[in-house]
PLY file of the C-alpha trace (Angstrom):
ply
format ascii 1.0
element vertex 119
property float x
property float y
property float z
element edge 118
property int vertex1
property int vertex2
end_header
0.00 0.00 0.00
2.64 2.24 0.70
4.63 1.65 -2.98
1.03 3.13 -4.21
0.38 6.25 -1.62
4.09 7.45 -2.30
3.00 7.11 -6.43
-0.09 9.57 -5.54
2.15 12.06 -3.75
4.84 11.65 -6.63
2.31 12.26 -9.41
0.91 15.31 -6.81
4.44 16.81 -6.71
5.28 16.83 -9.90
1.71 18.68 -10.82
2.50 21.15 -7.95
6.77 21.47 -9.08
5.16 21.80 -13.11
2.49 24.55 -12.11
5.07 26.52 -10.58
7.53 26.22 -13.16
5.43 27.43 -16.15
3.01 29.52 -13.64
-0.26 27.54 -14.38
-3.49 28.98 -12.91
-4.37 25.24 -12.35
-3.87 23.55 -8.84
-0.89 21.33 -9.02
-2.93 18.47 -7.34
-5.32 18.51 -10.29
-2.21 18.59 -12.99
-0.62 15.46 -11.39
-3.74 13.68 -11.01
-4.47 14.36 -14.80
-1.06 13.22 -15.49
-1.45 9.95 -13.06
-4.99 9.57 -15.35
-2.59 9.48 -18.91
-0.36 7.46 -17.51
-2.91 4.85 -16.74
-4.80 5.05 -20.29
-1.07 4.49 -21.69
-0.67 1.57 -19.27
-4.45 0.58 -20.22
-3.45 0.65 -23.95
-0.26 -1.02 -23.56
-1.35 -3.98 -20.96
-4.81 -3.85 -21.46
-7.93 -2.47 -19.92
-8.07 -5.21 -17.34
-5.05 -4.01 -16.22
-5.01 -0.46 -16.57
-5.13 0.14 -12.45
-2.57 -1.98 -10.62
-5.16 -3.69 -7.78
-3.24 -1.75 -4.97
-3.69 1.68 -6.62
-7.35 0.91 -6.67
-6.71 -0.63 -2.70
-5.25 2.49 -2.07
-7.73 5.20 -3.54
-10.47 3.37 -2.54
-9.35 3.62 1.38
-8.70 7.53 1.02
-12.27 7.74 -0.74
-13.51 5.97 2.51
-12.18 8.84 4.57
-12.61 11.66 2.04
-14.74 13.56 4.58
-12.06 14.18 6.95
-10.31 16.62 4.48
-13.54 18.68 4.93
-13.17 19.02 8.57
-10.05 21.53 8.10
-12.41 23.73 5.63
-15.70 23.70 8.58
-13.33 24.89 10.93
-12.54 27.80 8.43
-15.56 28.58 8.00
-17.01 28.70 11.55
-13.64 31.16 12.16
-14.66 33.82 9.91
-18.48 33.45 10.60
-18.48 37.68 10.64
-16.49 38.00 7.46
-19.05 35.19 5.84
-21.53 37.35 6.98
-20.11 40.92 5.65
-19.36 39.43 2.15
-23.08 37.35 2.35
-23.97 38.88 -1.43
-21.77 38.16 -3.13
-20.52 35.29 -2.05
-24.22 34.12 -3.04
-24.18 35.74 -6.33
-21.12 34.08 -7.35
-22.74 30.99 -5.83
-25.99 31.30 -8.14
-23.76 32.77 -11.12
-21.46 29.64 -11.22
-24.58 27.01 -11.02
-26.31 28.56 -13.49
-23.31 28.97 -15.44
-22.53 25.12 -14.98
-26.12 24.21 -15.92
-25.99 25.99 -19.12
-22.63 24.83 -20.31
-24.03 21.34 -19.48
-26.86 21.48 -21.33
-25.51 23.20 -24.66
-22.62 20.18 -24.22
-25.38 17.93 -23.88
-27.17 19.28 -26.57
-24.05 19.51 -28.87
-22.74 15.75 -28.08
-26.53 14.32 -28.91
-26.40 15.66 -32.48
-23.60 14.07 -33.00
-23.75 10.62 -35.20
0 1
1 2
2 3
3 4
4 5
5 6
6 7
7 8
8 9
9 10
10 11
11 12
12 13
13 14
14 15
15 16
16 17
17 18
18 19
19 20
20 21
21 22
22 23
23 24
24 25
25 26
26 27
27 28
28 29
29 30
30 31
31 32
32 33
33 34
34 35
35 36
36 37
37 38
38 39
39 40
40 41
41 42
42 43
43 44
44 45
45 46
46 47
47 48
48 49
49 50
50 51
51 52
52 53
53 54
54 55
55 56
56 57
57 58
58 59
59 60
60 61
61 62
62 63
63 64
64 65
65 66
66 67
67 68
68 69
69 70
70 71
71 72
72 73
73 74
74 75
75 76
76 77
77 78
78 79
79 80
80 81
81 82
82 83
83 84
84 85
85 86
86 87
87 88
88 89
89 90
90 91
91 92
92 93
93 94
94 95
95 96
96 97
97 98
98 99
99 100
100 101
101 102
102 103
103 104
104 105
105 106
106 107
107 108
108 109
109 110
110 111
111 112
112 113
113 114
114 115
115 116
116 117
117 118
């Protein structure tokens, strides 16, 4: 299990060490998972599907996904802190709330709409 955690955080530091080399506006977690997700269609294509994800990885990310709520707990915290400052910023922290949804619906459903016409 180990072998496979220390893989996660390699892929993770190399998203964070390329992000800050070529000054992406992308978290570096997301580029090294995207790069751990390429890696494993290349294995996928090269080994085969059945393959694709060694069972440990899978072992592995299925344990963290088990406790995935406990990263949250840091974030609740946060936001019980600065309760007052929540509370000062209230509009538009829910415009940009409503703005973004409705933004994510509509891109969604012109995707949607887009991907169906094709044959």
């Amino acid at each position: 299990m180990l072998p496979m955690l220390a893989l996660l955080l390699v892929f993770q530091l190399a998203g964070e060490a390329l992000c800050h080399a070529l000054a992406l506006p992308v978290p570096g977690p997301v580029v090294g998972m995207v790069a751990l997700l390429l890696v494993l269609i290349a294995r996928g294509l090269w080994v085969g599907t059945d393959a694709a994800v060694p069972a440990e990885l899978e072992r592995v990310t299925s344990a963290l996904l088990g406790h995935l709520s406990l990263l949250f707990v840091p974030a609740g915290v946060g936001v019980t802190t600065h309760l007052a400052l929540l509370a000062s910023e209230a509009v538009p922290i829910a415009v940009a709330l409503v703005g973004s949804t409705l933004a994510a619906i509509a891109v969604a459903g012109v995707l949607m709409v887009r991907l169906e016409r094709r044959p």
